[in-house]
Rosetta silent file (secondary structure, phi, psi, omega in degrees, C-alpha in Angstrom):
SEQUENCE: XXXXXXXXXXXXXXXXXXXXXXXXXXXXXXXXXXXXXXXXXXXXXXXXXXXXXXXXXXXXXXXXXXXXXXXXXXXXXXXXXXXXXXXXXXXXXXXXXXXXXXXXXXXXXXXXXXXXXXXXXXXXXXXXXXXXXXXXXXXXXXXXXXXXXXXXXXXXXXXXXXXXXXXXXXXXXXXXXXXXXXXXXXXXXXXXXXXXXXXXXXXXXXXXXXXXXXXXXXXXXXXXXXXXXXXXXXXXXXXXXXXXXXXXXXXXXXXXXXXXXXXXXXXXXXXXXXXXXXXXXXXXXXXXXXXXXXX
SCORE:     score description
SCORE:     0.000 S_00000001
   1 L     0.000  -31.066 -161.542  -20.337  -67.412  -45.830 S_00000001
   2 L   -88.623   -9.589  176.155  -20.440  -70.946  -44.402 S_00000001
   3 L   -87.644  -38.767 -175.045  -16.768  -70.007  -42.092 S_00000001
   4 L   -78.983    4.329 -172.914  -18.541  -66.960  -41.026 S_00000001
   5 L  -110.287  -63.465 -162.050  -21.865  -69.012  -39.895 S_00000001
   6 H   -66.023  -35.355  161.946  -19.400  -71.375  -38.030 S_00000001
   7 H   -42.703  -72.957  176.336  -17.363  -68.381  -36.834 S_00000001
   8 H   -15.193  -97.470  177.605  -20.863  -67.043  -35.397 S_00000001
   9 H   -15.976  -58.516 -166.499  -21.855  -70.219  -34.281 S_00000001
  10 H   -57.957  -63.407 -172.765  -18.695  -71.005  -32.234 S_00000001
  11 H   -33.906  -64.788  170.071  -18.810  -67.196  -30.603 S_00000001
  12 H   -37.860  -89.038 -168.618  -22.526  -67.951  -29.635 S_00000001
  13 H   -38.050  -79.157 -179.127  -21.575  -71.770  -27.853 S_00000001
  14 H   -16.645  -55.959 -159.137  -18.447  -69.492  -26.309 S_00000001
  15 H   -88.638  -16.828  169.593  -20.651  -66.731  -24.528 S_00000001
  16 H   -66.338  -74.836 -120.229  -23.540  -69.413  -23.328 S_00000001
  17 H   -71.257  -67.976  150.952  -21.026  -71.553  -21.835 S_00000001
  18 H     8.580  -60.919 -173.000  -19.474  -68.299  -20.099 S_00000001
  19 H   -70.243  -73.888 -153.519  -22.771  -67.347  -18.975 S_00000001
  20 L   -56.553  -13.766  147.412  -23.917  -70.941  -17.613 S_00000001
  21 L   -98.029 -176.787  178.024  -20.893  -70.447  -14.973 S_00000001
  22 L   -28.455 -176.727  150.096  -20.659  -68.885  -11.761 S_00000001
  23 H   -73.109  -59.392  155.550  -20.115  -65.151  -10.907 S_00000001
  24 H    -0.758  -92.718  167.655  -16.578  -66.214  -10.402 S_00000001
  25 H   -20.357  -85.069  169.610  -16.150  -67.950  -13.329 S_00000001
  26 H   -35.868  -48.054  175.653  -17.584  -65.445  -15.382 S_00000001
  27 H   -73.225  -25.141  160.346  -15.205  -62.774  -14.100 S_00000001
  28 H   -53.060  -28.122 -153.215  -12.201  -64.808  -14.509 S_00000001
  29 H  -103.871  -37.363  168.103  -13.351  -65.319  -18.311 S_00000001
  30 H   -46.730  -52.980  167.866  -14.210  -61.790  -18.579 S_00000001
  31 H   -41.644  -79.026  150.760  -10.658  -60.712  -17.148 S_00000001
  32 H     2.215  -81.650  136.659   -9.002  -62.770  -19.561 S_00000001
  33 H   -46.304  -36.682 -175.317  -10.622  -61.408  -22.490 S_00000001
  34 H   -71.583  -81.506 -168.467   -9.307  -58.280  -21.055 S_00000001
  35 H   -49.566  -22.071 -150.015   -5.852  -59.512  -21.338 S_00000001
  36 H   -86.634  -59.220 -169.900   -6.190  -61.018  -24.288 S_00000001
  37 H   -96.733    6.274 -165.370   -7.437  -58.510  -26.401 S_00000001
  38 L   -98.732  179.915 -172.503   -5.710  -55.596  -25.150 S_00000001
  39 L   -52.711   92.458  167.370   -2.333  -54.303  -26.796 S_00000001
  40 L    10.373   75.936 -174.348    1.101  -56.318  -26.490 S_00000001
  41 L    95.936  -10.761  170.300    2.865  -54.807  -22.766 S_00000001
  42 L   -62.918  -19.140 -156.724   -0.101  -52.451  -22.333 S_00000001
  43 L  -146.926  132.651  170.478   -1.436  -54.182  -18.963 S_00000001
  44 L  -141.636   61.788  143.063    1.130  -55.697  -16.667 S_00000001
  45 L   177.004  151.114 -169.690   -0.934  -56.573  -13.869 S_00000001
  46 L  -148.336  162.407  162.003   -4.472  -58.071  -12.882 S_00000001
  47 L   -82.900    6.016 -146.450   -6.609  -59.531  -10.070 S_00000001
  48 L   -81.042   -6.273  148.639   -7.622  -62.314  -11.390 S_00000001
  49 L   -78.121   -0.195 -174.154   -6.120  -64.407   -8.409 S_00000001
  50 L    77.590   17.778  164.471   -7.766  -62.010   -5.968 S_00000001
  51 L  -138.744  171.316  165.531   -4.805  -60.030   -5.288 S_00000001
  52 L   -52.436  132.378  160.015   -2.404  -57.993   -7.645 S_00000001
  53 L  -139.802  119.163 -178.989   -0.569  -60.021  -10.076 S_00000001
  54 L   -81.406  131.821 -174.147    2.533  -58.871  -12.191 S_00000001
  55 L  -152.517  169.369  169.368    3.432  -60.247  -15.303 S_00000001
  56 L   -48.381  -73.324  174.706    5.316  -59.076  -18.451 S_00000001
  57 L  -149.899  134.286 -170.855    2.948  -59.384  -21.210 S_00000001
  58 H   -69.743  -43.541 -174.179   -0.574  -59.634  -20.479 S_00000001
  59 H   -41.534  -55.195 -172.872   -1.069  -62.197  -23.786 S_00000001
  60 H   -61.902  -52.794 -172.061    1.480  -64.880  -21.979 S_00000001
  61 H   -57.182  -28.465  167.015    0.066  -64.442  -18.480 S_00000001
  62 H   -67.439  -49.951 -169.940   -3.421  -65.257  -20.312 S_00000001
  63 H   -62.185  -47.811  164.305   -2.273  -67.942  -22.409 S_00000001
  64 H   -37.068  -93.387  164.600   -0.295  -69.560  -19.027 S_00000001
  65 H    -5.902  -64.726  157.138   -3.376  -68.971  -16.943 S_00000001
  66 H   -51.707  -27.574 -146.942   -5.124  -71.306  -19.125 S_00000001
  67 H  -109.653  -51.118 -142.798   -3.010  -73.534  -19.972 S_00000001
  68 H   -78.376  -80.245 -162.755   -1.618  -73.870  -15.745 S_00000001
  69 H   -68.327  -56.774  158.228   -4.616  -73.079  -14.375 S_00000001
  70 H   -26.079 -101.997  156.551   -7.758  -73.630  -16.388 S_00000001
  71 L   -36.384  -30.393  153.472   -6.523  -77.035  -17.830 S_00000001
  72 L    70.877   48.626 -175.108   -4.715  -77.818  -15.206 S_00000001
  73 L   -73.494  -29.436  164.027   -1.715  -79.267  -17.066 S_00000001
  74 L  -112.260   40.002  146.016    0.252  -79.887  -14.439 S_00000001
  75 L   -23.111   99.561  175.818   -2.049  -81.851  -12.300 S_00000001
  76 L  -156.770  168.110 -156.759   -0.910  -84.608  -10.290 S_00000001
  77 L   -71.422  133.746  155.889   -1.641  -86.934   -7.530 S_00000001
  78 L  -166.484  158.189  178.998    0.220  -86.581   -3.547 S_00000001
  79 L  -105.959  170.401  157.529   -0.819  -86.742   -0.350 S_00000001
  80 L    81.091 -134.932 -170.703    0.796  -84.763    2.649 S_00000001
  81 L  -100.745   20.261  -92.935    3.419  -82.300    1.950 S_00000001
  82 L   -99.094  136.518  145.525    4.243  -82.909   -1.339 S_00000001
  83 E   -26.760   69.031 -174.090    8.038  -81.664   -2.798 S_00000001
  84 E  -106.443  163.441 -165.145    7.841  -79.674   -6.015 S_00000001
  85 E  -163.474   96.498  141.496   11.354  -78.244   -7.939 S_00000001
  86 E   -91.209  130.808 -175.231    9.916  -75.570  -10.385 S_00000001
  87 E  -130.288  133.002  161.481   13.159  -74.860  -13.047 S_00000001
  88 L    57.044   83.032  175.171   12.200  -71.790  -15.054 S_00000001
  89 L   -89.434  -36.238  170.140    9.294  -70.938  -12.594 S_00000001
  90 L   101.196 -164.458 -176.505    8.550  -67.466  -15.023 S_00000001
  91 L   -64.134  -21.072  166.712    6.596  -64.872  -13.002 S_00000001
  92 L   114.300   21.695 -160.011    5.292  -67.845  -10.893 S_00000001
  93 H   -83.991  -17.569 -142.950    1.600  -68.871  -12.538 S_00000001
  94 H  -106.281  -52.282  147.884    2.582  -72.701  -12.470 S_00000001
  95 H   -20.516  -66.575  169.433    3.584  -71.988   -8.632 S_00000001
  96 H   -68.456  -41.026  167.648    0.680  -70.398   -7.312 S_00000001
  97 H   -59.922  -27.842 -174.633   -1.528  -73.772   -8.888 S_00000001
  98 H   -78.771  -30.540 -162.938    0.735  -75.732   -7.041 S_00000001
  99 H   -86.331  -15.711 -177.498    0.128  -74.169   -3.448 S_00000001
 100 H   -84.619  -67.259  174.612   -3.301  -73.772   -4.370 S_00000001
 101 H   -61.436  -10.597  170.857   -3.813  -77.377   -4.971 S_00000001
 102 L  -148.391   89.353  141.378   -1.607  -78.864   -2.085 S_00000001
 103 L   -17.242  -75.991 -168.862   -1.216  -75.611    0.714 S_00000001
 104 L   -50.003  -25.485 -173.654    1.001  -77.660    2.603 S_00000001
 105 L   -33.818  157.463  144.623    3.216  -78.055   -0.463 S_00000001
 106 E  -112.770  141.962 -149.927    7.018  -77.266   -0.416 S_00000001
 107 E  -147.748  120.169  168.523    7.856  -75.687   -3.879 S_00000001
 108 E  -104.199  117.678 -169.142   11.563  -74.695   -4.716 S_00000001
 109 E  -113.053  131.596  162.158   11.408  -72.488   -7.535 S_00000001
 110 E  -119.055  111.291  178.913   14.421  -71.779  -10.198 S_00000001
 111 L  -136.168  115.427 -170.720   14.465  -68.508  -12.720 S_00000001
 112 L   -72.306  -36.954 -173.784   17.501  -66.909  -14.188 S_00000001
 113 L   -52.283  150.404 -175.096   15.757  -64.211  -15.926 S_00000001
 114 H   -73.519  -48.640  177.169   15.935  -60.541  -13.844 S_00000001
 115 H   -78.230  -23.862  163.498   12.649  -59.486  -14.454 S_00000001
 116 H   -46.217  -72.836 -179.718   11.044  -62.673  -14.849 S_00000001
 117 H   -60.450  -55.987 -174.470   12.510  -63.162  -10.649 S_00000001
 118 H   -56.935   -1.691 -179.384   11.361  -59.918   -9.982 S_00000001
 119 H  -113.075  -37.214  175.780    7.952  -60.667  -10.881 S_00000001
 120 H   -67.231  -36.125 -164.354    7.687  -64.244   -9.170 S_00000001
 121 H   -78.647  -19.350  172.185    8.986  -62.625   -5.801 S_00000001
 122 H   -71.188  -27.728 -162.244    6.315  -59.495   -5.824 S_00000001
 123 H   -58.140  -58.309 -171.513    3.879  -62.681   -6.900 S_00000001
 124 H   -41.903  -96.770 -175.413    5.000  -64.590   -3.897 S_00000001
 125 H   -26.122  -38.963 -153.211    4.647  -61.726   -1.502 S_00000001
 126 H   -71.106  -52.231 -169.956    1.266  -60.173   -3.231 S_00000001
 127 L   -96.091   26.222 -157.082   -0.284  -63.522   -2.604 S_00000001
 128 L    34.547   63.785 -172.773    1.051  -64.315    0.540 S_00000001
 129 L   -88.472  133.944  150.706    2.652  -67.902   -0.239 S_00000001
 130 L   -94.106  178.994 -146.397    4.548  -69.861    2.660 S_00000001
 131 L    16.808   68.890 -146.893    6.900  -72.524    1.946 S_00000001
 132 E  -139.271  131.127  157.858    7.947  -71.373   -1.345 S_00000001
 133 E  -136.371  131.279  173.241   11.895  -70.540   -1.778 S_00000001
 134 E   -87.499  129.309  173.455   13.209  -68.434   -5.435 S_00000001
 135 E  -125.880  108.348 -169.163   16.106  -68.895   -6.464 S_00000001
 136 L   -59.038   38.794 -163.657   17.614  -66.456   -9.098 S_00000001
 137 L  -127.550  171.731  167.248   19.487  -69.126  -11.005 S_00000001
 138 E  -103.636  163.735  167.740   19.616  -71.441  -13.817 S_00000001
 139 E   -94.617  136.474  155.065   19.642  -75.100  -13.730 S_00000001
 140 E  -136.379 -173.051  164.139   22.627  -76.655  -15.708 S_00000001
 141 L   -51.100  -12.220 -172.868   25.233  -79.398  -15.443 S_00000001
 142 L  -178.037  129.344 -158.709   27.391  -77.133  -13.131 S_00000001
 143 L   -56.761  143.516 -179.681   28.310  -73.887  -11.311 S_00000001
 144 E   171.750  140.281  158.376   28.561  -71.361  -13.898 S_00000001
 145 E   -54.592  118.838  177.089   28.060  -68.195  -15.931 S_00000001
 146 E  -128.146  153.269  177.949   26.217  -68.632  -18.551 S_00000001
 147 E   -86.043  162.717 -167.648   25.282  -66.254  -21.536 S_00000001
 148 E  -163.221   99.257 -147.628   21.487  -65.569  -21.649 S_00000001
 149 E   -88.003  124.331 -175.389   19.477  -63.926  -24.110 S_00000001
 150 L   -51.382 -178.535  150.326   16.493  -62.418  -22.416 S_00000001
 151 L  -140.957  156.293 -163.468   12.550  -61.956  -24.007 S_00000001
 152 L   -82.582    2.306 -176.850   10.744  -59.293  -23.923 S_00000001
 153 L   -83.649  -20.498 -162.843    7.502  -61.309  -22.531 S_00000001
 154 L    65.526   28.288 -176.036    9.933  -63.146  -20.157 S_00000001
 155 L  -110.868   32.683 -167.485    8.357  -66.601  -20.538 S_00000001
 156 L  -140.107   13.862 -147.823   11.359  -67.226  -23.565 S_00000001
 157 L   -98.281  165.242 -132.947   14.452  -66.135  -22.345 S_00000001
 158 E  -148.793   85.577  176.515   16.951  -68.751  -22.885 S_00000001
 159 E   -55.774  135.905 -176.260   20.814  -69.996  -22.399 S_00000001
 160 L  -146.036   89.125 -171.641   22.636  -69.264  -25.403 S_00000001
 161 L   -42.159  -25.881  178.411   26.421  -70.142  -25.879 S_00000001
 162 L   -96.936   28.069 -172.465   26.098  -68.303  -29.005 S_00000001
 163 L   -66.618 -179.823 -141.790   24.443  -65.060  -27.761 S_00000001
 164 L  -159.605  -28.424  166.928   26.002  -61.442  -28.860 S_00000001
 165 L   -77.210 -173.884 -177.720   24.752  -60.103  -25.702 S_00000001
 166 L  -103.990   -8.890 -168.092   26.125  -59.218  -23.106 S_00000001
 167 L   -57.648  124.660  170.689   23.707  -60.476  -20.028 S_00000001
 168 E  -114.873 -170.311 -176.332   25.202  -63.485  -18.118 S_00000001
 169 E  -159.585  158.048  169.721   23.007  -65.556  -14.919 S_00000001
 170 E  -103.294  154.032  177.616   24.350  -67.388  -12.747 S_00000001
 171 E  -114.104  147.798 -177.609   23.784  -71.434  -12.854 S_00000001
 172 E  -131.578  170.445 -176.974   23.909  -74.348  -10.160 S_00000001
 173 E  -111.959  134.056  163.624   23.612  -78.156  -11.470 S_00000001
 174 H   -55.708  -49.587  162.723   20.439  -79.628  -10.783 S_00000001
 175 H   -33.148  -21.919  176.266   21.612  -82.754   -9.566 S_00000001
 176 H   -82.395  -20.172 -179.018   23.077  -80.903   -6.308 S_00000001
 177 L  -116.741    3.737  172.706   18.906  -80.622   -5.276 S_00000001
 178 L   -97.736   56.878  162.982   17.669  -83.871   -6.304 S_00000001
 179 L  -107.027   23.064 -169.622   18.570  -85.568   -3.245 S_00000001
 180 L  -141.627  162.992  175.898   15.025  -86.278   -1.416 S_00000001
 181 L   -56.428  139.665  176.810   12.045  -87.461   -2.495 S_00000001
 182 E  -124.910  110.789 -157.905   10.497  -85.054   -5.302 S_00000001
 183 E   -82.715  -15.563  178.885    6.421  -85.667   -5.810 S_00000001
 184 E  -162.595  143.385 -179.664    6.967  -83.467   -8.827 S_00000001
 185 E  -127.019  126.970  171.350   10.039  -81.946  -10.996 S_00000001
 186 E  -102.160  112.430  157.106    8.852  -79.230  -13.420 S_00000001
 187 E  -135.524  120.979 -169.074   11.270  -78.415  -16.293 S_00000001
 188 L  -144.360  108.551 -178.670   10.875  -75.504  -18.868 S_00000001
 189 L  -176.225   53.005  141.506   13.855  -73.929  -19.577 S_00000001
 190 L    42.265   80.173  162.361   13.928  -73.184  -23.479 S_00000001
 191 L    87.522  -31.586  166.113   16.416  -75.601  -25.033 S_00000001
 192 L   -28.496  -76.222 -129.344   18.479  -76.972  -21.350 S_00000001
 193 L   -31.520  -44.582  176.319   16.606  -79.815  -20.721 S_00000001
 194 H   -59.945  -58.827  169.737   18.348  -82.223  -22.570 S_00000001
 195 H   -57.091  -41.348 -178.030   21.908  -81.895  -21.137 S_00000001
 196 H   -74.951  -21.469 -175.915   20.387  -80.894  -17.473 S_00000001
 197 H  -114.172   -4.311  142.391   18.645  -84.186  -17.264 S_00000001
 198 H   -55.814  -34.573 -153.814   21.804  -86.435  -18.875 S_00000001
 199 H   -78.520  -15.749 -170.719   23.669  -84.681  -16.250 S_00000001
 200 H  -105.030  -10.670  175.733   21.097  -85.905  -13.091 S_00000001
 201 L   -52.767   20.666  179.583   20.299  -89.170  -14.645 S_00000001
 202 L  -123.941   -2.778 -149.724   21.627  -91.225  -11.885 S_00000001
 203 L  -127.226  -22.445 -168.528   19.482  -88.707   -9.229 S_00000001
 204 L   -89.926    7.290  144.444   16.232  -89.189  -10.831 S_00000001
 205 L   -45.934  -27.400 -166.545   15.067  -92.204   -8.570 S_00000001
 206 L   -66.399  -49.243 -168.350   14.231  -89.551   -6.258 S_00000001
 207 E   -72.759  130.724  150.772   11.375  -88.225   -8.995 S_00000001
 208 E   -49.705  -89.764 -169.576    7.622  -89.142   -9.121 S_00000001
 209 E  -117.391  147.678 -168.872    6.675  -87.053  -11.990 S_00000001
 210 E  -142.056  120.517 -167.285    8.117  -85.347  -14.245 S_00000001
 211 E  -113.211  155.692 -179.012    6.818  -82.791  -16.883 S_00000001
 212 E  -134.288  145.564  113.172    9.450  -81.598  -19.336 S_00000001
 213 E   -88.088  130.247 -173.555    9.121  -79.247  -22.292 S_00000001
 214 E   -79.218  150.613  172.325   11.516  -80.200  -25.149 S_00000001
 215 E  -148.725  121.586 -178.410   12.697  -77.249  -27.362 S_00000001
 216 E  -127.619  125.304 -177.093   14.331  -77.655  -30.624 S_00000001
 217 E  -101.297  134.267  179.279   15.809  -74.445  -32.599 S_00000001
 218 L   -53.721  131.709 -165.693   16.415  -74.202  -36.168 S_00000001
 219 L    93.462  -31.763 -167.229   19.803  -75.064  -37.039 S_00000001
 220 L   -85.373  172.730 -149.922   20.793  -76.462  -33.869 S_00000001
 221 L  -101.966  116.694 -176.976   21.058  -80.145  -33.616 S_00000001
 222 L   -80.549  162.606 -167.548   17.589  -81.911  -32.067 S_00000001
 223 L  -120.359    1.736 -170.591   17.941  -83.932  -29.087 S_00000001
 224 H   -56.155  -42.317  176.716   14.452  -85.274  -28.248 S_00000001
 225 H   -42.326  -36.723 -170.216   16.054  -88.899  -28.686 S_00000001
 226 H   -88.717  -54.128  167.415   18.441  -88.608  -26.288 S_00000001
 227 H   -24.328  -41.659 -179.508   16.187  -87.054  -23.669 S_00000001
 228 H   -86.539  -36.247  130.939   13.490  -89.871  -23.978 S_00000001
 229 H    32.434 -115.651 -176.205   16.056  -91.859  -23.338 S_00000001
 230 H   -65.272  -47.013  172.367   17.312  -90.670  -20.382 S_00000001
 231 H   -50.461  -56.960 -162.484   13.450  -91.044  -19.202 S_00000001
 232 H   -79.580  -78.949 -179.061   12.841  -94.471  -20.243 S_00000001
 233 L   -49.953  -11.911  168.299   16.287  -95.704  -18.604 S_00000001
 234 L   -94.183   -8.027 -171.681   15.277  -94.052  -15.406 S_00000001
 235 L   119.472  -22.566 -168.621   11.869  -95.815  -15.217 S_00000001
 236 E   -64.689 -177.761  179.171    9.796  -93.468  -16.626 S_00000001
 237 E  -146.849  137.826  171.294    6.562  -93.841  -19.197 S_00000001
 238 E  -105.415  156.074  165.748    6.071  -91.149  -21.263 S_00000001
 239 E  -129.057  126.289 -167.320    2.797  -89.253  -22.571 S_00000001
 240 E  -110.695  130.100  167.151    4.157  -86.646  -25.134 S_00000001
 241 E  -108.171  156.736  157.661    1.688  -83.349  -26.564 S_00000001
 242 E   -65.485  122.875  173.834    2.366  -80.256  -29.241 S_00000001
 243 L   -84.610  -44.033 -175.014    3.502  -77.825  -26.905 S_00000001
 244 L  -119.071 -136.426  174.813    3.638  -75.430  -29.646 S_00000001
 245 L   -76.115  169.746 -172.565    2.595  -73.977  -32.779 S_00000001
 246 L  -124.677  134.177  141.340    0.976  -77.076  -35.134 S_00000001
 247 L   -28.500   20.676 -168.553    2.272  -77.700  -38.735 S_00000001
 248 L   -24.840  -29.430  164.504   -0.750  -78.583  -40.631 S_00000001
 249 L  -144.791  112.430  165.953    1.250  -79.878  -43.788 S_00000001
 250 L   -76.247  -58.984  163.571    5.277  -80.209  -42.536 S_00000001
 251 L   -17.029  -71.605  172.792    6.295  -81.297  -45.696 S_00000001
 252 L   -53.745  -94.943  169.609    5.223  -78.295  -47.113 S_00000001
 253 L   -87.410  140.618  169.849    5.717  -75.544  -44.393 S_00000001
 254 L  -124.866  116.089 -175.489    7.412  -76.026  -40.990 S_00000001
 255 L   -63.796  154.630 -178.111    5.928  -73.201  -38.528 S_00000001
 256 L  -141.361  151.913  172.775    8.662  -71.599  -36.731 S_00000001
 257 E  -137.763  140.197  162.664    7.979  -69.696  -32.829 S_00000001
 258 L    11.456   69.086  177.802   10.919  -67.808  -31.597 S_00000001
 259 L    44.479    7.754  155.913   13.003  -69.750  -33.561 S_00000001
 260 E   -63.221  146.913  137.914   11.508  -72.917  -32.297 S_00000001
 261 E   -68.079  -47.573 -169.601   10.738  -75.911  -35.136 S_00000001
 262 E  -146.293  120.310  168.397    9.532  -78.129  -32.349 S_00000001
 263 E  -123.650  128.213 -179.372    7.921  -77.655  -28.814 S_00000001
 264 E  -143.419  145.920  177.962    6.586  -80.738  -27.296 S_00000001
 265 E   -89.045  108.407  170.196    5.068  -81.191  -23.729 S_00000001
 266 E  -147.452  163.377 -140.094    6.136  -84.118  -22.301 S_00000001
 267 E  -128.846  108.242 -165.148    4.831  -86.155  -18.929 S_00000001
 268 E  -127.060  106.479 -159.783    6.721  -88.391  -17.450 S_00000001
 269 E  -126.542  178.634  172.520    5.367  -90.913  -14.449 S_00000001
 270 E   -56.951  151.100  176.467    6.466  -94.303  -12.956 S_00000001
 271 L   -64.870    3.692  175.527    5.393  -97.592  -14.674 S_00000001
 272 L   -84.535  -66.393 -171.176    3.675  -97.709  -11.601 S_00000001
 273 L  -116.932    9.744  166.147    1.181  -95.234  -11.884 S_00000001
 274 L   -92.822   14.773  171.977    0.603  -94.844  -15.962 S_00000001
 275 L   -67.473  103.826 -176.637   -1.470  -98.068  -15.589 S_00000001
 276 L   -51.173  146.532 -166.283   -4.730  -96.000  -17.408 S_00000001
 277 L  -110.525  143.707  157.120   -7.097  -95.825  -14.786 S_00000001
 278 L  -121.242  168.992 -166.248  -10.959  -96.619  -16.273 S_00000001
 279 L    93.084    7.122 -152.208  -14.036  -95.097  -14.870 S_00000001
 280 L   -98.874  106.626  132.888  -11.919  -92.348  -13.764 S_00000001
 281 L    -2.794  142.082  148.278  -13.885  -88.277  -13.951 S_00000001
 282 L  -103.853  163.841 -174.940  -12.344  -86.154  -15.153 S_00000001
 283 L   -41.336  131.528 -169.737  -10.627  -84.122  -12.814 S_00000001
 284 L   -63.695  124.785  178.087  -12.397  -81.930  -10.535 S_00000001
 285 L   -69.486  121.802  147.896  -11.921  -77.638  -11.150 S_00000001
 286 L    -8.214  128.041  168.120  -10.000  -75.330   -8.977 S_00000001
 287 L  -121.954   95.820  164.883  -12.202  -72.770   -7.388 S_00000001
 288 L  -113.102  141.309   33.716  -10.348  -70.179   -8.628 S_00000001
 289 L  -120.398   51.507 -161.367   -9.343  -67.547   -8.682 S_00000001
 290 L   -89.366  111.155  172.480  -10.028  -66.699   -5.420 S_00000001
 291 L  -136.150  135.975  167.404   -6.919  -67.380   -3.490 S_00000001
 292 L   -98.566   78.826 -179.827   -6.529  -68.376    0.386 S_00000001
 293 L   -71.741  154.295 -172.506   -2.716  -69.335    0.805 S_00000001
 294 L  -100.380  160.043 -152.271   -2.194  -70.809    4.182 S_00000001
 295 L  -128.422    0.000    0.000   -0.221  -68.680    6.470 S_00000001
């Protein structure tokens, strides 16, 4: 009785705060909800940017959409024009936050998956973004073929020397584009990470900030050591989060996600700027989703 009071309770706090925002607001949270609750693959496309937007599975594009936009996880500081290198941009939600918060941006996007690119480039177009270039590829260590087992939501799909399929992508080495300043490097691309950023670790003066998700799959050998690393010897300061599901007793049970163990979000700026700022707001919201890309 007393989970189902607090259950209540919670719902109740939920739909005041929801009311107590905008018309906006509201319809964004409404929308959402929509997405949320409806059927796995049932809904592949919404307004909730103020144009058409295509996605996969409505569930991811909600959970993203929060997570991008909403929270505003990858938030960071630039003036100007600022440089972004999305690897494993997905359908494009982490994109479209960047041009919304810096227009002027230039944002090089990398996605191997087919449908995955085929969904960031109607995105692109839908919303009218300039300075934005797609690139169908993967980032690795080197030109290559790589095997590459798709998902069906497309935010999972994955190089995998030991796939059984048959689907290959093609790959370029990251290290060939870090040769300019970069105000932000975005990398989520399900298990690389480690090897693509030993292979650029001599390139990564060039990088401000740098968000990584780490991905480690049962059986395979983890690598987060080497990776932090690689961070730390470049300059960086790390701030590391659960990216993924949480473990409540590990000991006991270790939650597994698509054959993930361990997903961890991690944020990587100069020793330079991770001096904690106090007094600081928190960051100001997006007035989304309303979007006016400059043309």
């Amino acid at each position: 009785m007393k989970k189902l009071i607090r259950s209540l309770l919670a719902r109740f706090d939920a739909e005041i705060t929801v009311h107590r925002r905008n018309p906006q607001q509201r319809r964004v949270e409404k929308e959402l909800r929509r997405l949320e609750s409806a059927p796995e693959f049932s809904i592949l496309t919404s307004s909730v940017f103020g144009r058409p937007l295509h996605f996969a599975s409505s569930r991811a594009f909600a959970h993203l959409y929060r997570e991008v936009v909403e929270r505003q996880t990858y938030r960071f500081e630039a003036s100007g024009s600022p440089y972004i290198i999305d690897c494993g941009a997905n359908v494009g939600i982490g994109t479209l936050y960047f041009k919304q918060l810096y227009p002027n941006a230039e944002v090089l996007c990398f996605e191997p998956d087919p449908i995955a690119f085929e969904l960031l480039q109607k995105n692109i177009q839908s919303l009218g973004l300039s300075g934005v270039t797609s690139l169908q590829k993967a980032v690795w260590t080197e030109n290559a073929q790589l095997k590459f087992d798709p998902d069906p939501s497309s935010t999972a799909g994955r190089i995998n020397f030991e796939s059984k399929g048959d689907m290959l992508v093609s790959a370029v080495p990251l290290r060939d584009f870090l040769t300019r300043p970069v105000d932000l490097l975005k990398i989520d691309i399900e298990g690389a990470e480690t090897e693509v950023l030993e292979s650029c670790k001599d390139r990564l003066f060039h990088v401000r900030n740098l968000f990584v998700e780490y991905h480690s799959y049962v059986g395979m050998p983890q690598t987060l050591h080497r990776l932090v690393a690689v961070l730390a010897e470049a300059g960086f300061r790390v701030y590391v989060e659960n990216g993924g599901r949480h473990s409540p007793q590990p000991f006991i049970e270790w939650w597994t996600h698509k054959k993930m163990d361990l997903s961890l979000n991690i944020f990587a700026k100069r020793e330079d700027q991770a001096t904690q700022k106090k007094g600081v707001s928190a960051p100001t919201k997006l007035t989304v989703p309303t979007f006016s890309a400059q043309k």
